[in-house]
FIMI-726715 format. One record per residue: residue in one letter; z, x, y of N, C-alpha, C, O in turn. Coordinates in steps of 0.001 Angstrom, whole numbers, padded with zeros to 6 digits, always signed. Layout:
BEGIN
AZXYZXYZXYZXY/...
END
This chain:
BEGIN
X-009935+011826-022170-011190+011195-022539-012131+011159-021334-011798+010451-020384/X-013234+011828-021279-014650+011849-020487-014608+010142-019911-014280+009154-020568/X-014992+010194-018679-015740+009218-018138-017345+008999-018531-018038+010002-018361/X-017901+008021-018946-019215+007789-019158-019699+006942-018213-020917+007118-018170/X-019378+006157-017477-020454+005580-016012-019747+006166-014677-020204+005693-013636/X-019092+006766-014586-018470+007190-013243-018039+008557-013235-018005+009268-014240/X-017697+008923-012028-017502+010686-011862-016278+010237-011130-016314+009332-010297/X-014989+011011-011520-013698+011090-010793-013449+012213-010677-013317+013062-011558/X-013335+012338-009195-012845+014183-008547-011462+013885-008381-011090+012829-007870/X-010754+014685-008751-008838+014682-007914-009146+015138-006709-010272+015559-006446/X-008175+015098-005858-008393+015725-004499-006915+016170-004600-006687+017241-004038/X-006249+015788-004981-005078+016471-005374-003881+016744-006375-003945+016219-007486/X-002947+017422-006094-002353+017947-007649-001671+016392-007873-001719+016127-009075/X-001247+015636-007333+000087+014952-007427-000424+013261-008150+000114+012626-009057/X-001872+012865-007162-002752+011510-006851-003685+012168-006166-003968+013261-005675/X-004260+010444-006418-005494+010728-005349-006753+011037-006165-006753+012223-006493/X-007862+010342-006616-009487+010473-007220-010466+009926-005712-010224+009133-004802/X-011525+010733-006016-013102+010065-005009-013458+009794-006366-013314+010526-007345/X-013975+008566-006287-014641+008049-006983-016492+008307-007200-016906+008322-006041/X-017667+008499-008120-018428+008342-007197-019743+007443-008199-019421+006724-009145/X-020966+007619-007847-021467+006313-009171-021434+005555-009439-021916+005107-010479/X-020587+004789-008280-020605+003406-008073-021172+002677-006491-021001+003195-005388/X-021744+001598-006715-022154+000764-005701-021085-000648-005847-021228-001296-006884/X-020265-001025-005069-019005-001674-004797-020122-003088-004506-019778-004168-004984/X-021424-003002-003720-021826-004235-002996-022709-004575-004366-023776-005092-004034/X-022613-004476-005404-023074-004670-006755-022506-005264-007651-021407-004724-007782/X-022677-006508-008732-022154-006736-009711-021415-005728-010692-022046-005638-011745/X-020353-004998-010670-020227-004221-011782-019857-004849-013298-019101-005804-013481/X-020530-004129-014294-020334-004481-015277-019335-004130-015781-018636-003423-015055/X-018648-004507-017577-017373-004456-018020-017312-003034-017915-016519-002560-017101/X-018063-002235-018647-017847-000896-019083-017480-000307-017636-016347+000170-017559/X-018424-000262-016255-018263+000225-015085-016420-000259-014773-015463+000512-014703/X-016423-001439-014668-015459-001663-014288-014265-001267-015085-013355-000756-014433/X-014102-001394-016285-013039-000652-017014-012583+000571-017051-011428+000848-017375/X-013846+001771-016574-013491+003077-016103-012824+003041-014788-011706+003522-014599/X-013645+002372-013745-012749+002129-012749-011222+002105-012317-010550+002800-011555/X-010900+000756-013316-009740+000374-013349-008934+001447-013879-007775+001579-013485/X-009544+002391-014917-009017+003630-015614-008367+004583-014796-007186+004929-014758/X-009646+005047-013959-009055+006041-013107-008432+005661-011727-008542+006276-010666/X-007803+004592-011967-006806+004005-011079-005298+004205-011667-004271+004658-011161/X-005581+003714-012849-004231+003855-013678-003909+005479-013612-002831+006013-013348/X-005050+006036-013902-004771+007482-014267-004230+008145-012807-003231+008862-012832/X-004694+007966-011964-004449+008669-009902-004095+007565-009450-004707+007637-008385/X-003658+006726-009419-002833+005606-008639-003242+005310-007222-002542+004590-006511/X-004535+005934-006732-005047+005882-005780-006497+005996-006161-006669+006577-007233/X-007776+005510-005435-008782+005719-005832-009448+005860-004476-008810+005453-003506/X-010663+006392-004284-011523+006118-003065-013105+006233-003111-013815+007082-003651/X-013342+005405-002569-015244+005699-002909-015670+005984-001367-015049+005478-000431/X-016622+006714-001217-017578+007331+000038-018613+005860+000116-018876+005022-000747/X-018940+005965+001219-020919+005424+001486-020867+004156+000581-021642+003965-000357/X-019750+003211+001010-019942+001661+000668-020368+000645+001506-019426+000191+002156/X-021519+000074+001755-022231-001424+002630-021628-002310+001665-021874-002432+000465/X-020762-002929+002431-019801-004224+001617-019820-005200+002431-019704-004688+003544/X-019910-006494+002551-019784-007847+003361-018086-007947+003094-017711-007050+002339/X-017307-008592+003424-016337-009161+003194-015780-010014+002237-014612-010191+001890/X-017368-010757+001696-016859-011687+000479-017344-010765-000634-017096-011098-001792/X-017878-009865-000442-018316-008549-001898-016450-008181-001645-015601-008553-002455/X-016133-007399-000367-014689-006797-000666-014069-007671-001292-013254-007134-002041/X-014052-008908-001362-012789-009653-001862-013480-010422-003138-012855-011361-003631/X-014861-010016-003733-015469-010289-004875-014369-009272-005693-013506-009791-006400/X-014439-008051-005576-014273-006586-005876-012850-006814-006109-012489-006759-007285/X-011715-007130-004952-010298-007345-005139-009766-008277-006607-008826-008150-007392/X-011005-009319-006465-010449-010407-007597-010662-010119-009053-009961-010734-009857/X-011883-008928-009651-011659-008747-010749-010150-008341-010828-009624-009032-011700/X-009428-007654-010366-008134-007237-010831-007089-008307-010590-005952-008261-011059/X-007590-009322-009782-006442-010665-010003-006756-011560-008440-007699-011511-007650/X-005541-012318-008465-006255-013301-007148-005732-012337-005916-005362-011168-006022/X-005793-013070-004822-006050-012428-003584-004862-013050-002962-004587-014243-003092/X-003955-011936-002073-002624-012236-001189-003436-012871+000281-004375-012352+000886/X-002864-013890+000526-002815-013887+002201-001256-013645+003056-000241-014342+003047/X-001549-012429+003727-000433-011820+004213+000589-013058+005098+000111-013718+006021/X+002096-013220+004608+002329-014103+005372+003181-013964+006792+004148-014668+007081/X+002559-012797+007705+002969-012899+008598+001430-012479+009914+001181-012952+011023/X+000840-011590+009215-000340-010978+009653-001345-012320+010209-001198-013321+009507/X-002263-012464+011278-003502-013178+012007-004318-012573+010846-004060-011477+010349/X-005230-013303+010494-006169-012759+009070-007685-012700+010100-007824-013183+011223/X-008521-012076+009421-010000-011971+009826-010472-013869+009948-010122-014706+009116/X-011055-014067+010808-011576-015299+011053-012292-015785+009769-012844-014922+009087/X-012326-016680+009491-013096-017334+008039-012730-016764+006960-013258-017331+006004/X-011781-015525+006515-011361-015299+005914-009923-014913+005099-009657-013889+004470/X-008987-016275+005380-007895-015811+005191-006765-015071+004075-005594-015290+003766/X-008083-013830+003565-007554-013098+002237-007866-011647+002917-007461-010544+002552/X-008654-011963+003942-008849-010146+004590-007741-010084+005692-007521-010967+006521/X-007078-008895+005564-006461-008790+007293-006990-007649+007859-006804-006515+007418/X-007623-007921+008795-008063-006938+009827-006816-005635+010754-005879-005918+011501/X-007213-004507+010396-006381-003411+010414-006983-002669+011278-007652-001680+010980/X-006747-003182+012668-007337-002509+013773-006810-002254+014976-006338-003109+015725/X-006885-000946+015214-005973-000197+016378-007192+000174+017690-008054+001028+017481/X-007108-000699+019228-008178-000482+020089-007545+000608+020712-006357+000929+020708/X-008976+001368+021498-008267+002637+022556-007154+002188+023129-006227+002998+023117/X-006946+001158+023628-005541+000969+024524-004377+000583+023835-003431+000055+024421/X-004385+000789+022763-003377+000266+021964-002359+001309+021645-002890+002224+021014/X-001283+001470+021822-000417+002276+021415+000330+002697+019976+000722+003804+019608/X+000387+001259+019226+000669+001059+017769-000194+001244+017081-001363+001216+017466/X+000105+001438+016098-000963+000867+014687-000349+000457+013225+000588+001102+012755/X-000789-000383+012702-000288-000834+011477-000180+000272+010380-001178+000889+010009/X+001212+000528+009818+001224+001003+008664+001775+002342+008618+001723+003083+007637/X+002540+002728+010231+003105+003672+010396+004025+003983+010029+004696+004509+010916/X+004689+003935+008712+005957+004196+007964+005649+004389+006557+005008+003482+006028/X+005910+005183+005991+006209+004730+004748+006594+003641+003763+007740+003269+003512/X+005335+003134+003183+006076+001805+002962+005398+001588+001764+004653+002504+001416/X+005478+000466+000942+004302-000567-000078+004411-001633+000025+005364-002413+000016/X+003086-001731+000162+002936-003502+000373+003516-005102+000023+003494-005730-001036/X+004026-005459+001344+004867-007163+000959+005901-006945-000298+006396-007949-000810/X+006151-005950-000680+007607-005550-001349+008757-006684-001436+009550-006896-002353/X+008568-007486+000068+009972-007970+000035+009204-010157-000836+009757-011243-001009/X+007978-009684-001033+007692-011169-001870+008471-010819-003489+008866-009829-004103/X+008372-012612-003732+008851-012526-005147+008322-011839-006327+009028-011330-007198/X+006755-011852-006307+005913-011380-006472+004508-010526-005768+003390-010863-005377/X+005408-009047-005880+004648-008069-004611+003385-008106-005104+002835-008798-005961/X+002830-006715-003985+001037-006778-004597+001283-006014-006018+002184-005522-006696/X-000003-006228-006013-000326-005052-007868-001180-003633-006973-000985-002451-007254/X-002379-004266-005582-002635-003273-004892-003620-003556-003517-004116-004623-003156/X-003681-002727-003131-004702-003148-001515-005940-002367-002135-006071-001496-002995/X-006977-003246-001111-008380-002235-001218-008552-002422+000278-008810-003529+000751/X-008423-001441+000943-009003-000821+002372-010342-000147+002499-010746+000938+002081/X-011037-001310+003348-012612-000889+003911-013100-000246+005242-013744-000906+006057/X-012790+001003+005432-013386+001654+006808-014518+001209+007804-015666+001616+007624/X-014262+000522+008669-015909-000192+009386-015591+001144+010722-016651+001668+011065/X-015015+001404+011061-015073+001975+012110-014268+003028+012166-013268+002537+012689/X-013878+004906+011847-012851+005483+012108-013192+006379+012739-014360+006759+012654/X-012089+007143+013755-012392+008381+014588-013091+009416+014263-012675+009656+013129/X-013862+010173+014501-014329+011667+014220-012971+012031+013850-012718+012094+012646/X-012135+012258+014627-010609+012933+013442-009228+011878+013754-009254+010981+014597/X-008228+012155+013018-007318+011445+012984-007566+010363+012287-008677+009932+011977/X-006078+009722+011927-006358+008214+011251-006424+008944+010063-007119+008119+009468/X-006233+009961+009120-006078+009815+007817-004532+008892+007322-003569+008622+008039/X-004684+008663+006293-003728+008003+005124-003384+008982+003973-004079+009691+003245/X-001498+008664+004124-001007+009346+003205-000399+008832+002219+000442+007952+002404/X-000753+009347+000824-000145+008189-000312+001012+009400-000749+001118+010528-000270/X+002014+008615-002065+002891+009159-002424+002993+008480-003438+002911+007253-003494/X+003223+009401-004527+003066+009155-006545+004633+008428-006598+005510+009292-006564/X+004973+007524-006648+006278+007264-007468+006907+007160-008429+008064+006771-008593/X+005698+007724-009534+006247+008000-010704+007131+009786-010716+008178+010139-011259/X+006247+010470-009963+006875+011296-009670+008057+011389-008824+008756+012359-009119/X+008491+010685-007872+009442+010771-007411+010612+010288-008339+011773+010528-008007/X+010359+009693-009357+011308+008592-010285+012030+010214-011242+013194+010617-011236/X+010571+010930-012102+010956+011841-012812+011450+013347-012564+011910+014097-013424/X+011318+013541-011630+012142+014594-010304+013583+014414-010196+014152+015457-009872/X+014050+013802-010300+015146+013038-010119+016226+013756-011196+015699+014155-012235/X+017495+013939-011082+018254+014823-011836+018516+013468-013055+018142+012318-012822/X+019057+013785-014052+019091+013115-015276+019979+011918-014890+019792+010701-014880/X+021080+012768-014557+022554+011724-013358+021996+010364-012932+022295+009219-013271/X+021278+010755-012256+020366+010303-010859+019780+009300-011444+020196+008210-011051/X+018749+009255-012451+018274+008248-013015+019194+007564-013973+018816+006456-014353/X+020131+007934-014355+020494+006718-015373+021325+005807-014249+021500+004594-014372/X+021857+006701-013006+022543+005548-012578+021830+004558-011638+022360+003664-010979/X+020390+004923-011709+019488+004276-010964+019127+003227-011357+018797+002335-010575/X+019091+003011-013387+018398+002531-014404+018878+000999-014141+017983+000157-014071/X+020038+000637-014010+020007-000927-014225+020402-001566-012747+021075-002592-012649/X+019918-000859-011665+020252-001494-010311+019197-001778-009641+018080-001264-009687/X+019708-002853-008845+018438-004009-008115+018769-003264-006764+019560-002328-006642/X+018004-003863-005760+017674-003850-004015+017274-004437-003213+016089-004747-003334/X+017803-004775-002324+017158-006324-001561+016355-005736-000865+016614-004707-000241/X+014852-006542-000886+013695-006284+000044+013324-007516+000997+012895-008600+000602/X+013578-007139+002368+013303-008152+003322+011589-007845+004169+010747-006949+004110/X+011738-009207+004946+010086-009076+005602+010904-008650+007152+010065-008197+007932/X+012122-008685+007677+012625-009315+008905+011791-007937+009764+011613-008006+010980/X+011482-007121+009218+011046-005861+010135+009812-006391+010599+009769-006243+011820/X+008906-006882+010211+007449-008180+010869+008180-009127+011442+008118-009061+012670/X+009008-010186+010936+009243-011439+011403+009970-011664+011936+009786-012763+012461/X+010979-011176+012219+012174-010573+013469+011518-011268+014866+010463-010812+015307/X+012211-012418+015552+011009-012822+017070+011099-011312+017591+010074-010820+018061/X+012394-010470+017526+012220-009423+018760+011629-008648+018409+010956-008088+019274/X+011502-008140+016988+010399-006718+016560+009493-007497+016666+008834-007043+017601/X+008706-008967+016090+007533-009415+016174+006564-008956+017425+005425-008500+017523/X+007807-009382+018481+006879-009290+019730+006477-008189+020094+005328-007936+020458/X+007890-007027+019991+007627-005900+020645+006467-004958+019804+006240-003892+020376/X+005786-005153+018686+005093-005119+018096+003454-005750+018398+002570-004920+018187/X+003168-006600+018686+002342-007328+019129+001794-007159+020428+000624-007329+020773/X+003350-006594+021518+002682-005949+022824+002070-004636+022929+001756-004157+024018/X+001853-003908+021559+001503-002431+021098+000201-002243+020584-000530-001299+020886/X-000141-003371+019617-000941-003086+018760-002521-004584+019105-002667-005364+020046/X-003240-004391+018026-004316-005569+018001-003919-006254+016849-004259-007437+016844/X-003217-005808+015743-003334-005946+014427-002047-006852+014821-000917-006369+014898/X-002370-008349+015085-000859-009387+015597-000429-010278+014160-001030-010602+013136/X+001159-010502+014782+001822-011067+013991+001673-012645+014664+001466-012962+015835/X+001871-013539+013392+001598-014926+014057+002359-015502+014875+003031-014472+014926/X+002954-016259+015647+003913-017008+016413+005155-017385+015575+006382-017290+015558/X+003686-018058+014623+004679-019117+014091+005607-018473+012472+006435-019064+011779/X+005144-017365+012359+005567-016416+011402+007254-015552+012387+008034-014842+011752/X+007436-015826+013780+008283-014628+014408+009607-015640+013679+009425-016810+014014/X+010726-015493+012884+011712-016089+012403+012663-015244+012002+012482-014094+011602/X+013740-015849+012115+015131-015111+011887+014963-015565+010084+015418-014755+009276/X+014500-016475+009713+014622-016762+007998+013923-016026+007840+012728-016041+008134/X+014659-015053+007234+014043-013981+006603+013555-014123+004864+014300-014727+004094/X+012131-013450+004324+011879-013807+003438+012300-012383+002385+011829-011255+002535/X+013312-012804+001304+014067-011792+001069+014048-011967-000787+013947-013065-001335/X+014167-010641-001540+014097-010649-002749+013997-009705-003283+013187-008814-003030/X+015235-009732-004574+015800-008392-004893+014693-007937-006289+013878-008677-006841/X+014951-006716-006551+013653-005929-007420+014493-004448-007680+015098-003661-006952/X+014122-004550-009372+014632-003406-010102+014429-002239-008796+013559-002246-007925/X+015661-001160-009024+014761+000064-008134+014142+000860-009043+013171+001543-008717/X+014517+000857-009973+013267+002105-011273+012539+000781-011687+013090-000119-012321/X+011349+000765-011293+010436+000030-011924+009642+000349-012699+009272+001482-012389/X+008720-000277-014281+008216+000036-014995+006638-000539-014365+006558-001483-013579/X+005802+000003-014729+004286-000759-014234+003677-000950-015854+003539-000160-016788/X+003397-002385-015679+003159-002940-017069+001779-002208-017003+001966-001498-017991/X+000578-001867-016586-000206-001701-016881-000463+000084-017799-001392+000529-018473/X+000667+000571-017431+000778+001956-017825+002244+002044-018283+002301+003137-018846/X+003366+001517-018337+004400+001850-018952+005056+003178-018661+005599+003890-019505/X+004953+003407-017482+005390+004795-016593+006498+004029-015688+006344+002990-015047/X+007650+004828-015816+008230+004003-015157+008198+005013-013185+007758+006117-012865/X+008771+004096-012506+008835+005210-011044+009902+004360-009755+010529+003317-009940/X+009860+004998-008753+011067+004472-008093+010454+003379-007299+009310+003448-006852/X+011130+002522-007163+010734+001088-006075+011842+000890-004958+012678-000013-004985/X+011757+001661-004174+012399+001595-002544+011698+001798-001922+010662+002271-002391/X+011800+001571-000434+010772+001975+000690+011684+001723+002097+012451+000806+002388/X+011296+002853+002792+012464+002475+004188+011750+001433+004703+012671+000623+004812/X+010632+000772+005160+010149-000060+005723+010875-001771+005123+010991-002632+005994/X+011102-001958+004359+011702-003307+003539+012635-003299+002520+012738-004421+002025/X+013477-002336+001928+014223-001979+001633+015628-002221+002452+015696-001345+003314/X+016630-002978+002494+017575-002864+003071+018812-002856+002413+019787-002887+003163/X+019051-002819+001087+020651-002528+000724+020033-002490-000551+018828-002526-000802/X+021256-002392-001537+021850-002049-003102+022201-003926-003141+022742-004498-002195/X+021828-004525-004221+022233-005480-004739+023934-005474-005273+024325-004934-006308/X+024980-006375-004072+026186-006038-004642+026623-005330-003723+027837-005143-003792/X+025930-004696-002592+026712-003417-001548+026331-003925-000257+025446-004774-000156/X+026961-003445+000760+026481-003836+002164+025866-002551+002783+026281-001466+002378/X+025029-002596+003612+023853-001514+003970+024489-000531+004647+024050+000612+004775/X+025624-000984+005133+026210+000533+005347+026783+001341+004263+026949+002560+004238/X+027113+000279+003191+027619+001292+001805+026062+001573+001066+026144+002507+000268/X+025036+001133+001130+023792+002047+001060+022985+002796+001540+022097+003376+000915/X+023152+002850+002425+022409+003657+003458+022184+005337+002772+021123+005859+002429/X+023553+005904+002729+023425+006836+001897+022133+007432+000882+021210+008230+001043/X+022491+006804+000062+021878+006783-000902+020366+006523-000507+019510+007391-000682/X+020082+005265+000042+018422+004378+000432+017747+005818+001144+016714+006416+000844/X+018795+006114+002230+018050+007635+002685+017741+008588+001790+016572+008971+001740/X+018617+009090+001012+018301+010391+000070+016894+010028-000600+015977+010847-000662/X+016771+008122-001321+015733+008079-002245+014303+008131-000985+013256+008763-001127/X+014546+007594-000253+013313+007656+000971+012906+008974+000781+012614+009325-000362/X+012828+009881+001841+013373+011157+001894+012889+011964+000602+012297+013019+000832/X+013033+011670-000442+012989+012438-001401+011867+011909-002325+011384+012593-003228/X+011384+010300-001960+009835+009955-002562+008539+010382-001574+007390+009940-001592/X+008980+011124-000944+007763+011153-000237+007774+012742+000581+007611+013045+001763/X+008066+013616-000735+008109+015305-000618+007069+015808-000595+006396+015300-001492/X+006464+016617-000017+005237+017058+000271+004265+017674-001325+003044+017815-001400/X+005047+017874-002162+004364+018310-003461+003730+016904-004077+002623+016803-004607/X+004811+015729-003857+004162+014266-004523+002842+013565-003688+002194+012583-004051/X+002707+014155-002801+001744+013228-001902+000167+013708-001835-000116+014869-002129/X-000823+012788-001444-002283+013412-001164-002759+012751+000479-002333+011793+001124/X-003592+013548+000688-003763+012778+002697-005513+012155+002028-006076+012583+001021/X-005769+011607+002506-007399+010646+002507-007595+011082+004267-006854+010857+005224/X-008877+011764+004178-009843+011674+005916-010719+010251+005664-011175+010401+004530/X-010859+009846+005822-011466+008294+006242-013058+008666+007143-013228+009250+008214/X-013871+008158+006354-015241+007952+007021-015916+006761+007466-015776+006139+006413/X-016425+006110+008074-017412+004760+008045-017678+004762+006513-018197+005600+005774/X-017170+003598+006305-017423+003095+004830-017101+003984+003679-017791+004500+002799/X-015602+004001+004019-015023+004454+003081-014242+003510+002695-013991+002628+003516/X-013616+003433+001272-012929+002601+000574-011954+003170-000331-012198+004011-001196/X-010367+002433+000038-009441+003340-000593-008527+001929-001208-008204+000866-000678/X-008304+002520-002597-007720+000775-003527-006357+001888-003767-006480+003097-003961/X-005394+001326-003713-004341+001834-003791-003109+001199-004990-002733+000085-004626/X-002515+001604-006134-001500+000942-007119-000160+000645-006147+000584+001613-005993/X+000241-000709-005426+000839-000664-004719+002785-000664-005847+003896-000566-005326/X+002564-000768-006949+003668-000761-007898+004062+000985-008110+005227+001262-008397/X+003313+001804-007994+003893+003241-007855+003507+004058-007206+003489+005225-007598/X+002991+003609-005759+002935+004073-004639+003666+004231-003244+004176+003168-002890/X+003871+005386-002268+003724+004368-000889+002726+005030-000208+002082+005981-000653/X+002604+004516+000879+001469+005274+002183+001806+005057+003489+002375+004102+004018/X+001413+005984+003894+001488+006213+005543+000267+007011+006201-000234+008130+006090/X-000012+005494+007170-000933+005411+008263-000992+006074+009570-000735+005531+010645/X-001294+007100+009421-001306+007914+010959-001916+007777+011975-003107+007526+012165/X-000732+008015+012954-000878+007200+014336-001180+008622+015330-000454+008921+016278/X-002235+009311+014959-002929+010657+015972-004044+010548+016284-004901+011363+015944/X-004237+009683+016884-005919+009194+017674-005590+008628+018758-005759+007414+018644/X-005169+008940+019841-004724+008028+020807-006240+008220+022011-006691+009228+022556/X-006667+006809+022063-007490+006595+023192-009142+006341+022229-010289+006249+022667/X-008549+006283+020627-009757+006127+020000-009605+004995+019407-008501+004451+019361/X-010934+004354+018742-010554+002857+017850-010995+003124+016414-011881+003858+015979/X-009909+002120+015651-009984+002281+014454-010124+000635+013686-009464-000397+013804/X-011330+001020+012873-011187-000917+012668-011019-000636+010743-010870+000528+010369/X-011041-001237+010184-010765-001566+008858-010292-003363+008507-009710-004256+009124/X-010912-003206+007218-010468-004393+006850-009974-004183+005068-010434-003597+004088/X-008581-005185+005433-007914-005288+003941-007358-005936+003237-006384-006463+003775/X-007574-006328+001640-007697-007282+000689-006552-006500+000043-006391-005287-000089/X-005814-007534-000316-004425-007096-001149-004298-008174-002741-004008-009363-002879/X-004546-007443-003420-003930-008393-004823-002685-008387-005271-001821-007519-005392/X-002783-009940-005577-001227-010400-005868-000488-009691-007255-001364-009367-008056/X+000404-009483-007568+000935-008656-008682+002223-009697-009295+002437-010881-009035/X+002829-008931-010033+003754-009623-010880+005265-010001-010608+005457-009881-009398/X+006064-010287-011063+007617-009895-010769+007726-008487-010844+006637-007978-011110/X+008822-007519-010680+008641-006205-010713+009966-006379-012014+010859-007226-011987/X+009732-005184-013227+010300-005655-014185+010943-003763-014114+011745-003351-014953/
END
């Protein structure tokens, strides 16, 4: 079915739409916004060019699709504790988001998705790489999925909140973890690994090496195995699309059948962004 207020380009075979025909720092209406939301469902990734957004428009924009996460380990943007500022200075060696991962996974209720706002990116480097997980789910040998079908996975935060990764993390990057967030109580919670996404009824795989740490029922050395093969194998170069990032670019991401990875090839350049994450459901 044709789009009637918006233009969606693929950029690639797998995910991935530019959005375009829209003004983000604008009231959108139902119809605008329902295509929107469309060709989100449809590319599980979306991105718009040439957006002037304030911070309370970005997180106007986040809340039609539901309320707003405050990250609970992340320093948030000043006056705003629903944005986290995603910023890597020339001297910084780290940067947020260098793994393969999806977002706060290890809450009871993960995101549904992020919207990332470009204020500042390199002439090159610093693209973002997403990965379809519905495709990685249906790739999968027949075997493979049924014995996937009724098993859980514990997802922890301890890789942020760890005092010793906290810190050694924090001496790398700008993008800091709080003090009072560095804890051995780890915030932990298990989630189907074939997950269904209520909004589309597609089902796709839910692991991630970043927060992912065992099989519900197994100890991580009797998963490991396996957690590697599914890693590894969601994020094959045919399932994935790369985003180049401009000043005011904007990339909303389905964090329920996605992952992404933030590239760390700009060294001695700065990268600023800011990002709004919506809260999502139990994972069913």
């Amino acid at each position: 079915m044709a789009y009637q207020h918006i233009e969606v380009k693929p950029i690639a075979g797998a995910l991935g739409a530019e959005i375009d025909g829209v003004d983000l720092s604008e009231d959108l209406g139902n119809a605008v916004f329902s295509e929107i939301q469309r060709a989100l469902h449809e590319n599980l990734v979306i991105f718009f060019r040439d957006q002037d957004i304030t911070p309370d428009q970005q997180k106007d924009f986040g809340r039609r699709f539901g309320t707003l996460n405050i990250h609970p380990q992340y320093v948030p943007l000043d006056g705003h504790p629903e944005i986290l500022p995603v910023l890597k200075e020339p001297e910084d060696t780290l940067n947020i988001g260098a793994a393969w991962h999806t977002d706060v996974s290890f809450l009871e209720k993960p995101s549904l998705g992020s919207l990332l706002y470009a204020i500042e990116v390199p002439d090159s480097g610093g693209d973002t790489m997403f990965a379809n997980q519905y495709l990685a789910y249906e790739t999968l040998s027949e075997g493979m999925r049924d014995m996937l079908e009724d098993m859980t996975a514990v997802h922890s935060d301890r890789v942020l909140s760890n005092p010793a990764s906290a810190k050694n993390r924090n001496e790398g990057r700008s993008t800091l973890i709080r003090e009072e967030a560095m804890t051995n109580d780890e915030i932990c919670n298990e989630h189907p690994v074939v997950r269904t996404n209520v909004d589309t009824g597609r089902k796709g795989l839910y692991v991630n090496a970043a927060f992912t740490t065992r099989f519900s029922g197994m100890t991580e050395e009797e998963s490991k195995p396996l957690l590697e093969f599914l890693y590894a194998h969601a994020v094959r170069p045919e399932f994935t699309c790369r985003f180049k990032w401009e000043n005011k670019s904007v990339a909303f991401w389905d964090n329920r059948c996605t992952h992404h990875y933030a590239l760390n090839d700009y060294p001695g350049k700065r990268r600023s962004m800011h990002r709004v994450t919506i809260n999502g459901e139990r994972p069913v």
